[in-house]
C-alpha positions as CSV (number, residue, x, y, z in Angstrom):
1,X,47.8,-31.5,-27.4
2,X,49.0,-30.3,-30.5
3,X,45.9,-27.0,-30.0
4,X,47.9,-26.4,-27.0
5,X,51.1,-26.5,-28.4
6,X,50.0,-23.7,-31.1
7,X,48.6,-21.7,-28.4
8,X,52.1,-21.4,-26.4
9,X,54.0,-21.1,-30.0
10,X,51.3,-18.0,-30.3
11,X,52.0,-16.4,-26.7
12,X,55.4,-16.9,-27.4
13,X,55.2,-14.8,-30.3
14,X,53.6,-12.2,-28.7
15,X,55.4,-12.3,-25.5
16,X,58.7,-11.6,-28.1
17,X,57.4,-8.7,-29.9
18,X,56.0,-6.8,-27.0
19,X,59.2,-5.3,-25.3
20,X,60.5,-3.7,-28.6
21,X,57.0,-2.3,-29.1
22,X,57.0,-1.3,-25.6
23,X,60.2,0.6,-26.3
24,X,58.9,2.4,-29.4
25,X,55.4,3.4,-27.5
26,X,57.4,4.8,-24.5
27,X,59.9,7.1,-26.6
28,X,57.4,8.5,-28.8
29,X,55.4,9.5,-25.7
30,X,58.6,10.8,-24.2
31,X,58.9,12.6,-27.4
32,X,55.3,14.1,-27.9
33,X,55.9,15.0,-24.0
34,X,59.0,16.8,-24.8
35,X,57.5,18.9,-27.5
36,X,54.2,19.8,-25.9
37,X,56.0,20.4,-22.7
38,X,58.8,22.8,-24.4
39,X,55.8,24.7,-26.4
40,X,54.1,25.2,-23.5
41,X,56.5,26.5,-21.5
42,X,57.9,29.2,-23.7
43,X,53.7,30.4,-24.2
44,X,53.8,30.5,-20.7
45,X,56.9,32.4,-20.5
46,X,55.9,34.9,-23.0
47,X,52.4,35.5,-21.2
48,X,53.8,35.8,-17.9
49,X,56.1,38.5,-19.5
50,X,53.2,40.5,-20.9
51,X,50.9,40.5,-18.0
52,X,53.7,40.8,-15.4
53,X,55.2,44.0,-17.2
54,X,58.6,42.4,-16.5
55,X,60.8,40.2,-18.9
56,X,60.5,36.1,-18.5
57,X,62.9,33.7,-19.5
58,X,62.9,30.1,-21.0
59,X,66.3,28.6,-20.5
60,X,67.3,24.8,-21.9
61,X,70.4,23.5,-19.3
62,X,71.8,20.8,-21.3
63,X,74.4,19.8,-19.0
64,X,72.0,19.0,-16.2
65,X,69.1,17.9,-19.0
66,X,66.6,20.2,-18.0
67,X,64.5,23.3,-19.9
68,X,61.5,26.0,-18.0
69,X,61.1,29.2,-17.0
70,X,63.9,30.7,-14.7
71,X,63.1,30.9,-11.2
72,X,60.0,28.2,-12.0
73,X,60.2,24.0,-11.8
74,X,62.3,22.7,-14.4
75,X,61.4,19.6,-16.6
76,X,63.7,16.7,-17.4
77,X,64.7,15.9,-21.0
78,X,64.1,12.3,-21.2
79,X,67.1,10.3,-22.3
80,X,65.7,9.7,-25.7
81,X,65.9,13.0,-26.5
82,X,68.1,15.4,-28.0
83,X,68.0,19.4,-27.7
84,X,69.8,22.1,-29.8
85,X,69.3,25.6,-29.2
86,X,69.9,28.6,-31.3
87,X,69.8,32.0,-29.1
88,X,71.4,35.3,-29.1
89,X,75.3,35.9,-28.2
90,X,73.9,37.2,-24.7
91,X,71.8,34.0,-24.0
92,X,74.1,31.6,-24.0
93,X,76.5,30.6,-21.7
94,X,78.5,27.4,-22.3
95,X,75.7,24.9,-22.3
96,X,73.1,26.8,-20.6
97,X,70.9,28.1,-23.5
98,X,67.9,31.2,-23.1
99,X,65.5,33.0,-24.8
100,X,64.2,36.2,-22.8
101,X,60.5,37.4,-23.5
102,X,60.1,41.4,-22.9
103,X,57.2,42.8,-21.6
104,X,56.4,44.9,-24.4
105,X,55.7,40.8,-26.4
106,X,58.8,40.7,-28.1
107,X,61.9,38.2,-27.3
108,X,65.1,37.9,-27.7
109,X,64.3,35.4,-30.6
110,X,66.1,32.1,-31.4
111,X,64.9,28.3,-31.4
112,X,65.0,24.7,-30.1
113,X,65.3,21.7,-31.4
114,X,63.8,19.1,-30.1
115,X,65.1,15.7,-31.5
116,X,64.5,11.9,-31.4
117,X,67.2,9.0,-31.5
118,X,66.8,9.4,-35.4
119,X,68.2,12.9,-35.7
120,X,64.4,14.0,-37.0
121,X,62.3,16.0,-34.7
122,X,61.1,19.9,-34.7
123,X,62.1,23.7,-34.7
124,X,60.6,25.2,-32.0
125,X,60.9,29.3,-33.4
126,X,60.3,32.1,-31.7
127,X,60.1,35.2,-33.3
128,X,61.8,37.9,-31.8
129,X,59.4,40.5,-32.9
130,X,56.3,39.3,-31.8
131,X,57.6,36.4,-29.4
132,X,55.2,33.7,-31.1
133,X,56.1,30.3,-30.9
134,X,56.0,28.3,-34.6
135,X,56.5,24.8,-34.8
136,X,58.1,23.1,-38.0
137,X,59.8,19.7,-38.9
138,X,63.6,19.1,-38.7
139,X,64.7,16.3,-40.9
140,X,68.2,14.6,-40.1
């Protein structure tokens, strides 16, 4: 009796850790989706300028919580996640922010910040020169 008593205290134990761990799992996936999914898009924004001959934009909407290329599918920022942009005067419009890749592989420059619950996250740069996408930490 008493083995199966510890075996229940045990399950228990488990049973209340789970959900909070289950939370944590799920918004560092959202998290490393958000990123990957952000990166991504701007490469494919700025190769789609370069071999189309005509400029390509990534925009970040945060009023309706979504970022991708103009005229493409959009992706949902997940709840858990903050954005911050910083774009030229000409890309931004109230809370609808851009960055435009050229043709000739430049952009307009600027970045995004992509940011978990904590207020830490990443810069996503891109340089307006070359239009390459760098990645570095942002620290609350």
């Amino acid at each position: 009796m008493i083995e199966l008593m510890v075996v229940f205290a045990i399950l228990a134990l488990v049973m209340s850790i789970a959900p909070s761990a289950y939370d944590k799992m799920k918004t560092s996936m959202e998290y490393r989706d958000a990123v990957r999914g952000v990166v991504s898009e701007m490469r494919a924004a700025r190769q789609m300028a370069t071999l189309t001959g005509r400029d390509s934009v990534f925009a970040v909407d945060l009023e309706h919580r979504q970022y991708g290329i103009e005229g493409a599918k959009q992706r949902a920022i997940p709840e858990s996640i903050d954005m911050r942009a910083i774009v030229a005067d000409s890309e931004a419009k109230g809370a609808h922010f851009a960055i435009r890749f050229l043709s000739s592989g430049g952009a307009s420059g600027g970045s995004v910040d992509v940011l978990r619950s904590s207020g830490d996250g990443v810069r996503l740069r891109v340089d307006w020169f070359s239009g390459r996408v760098e990645q570095e930490p942002v620290q609350k």
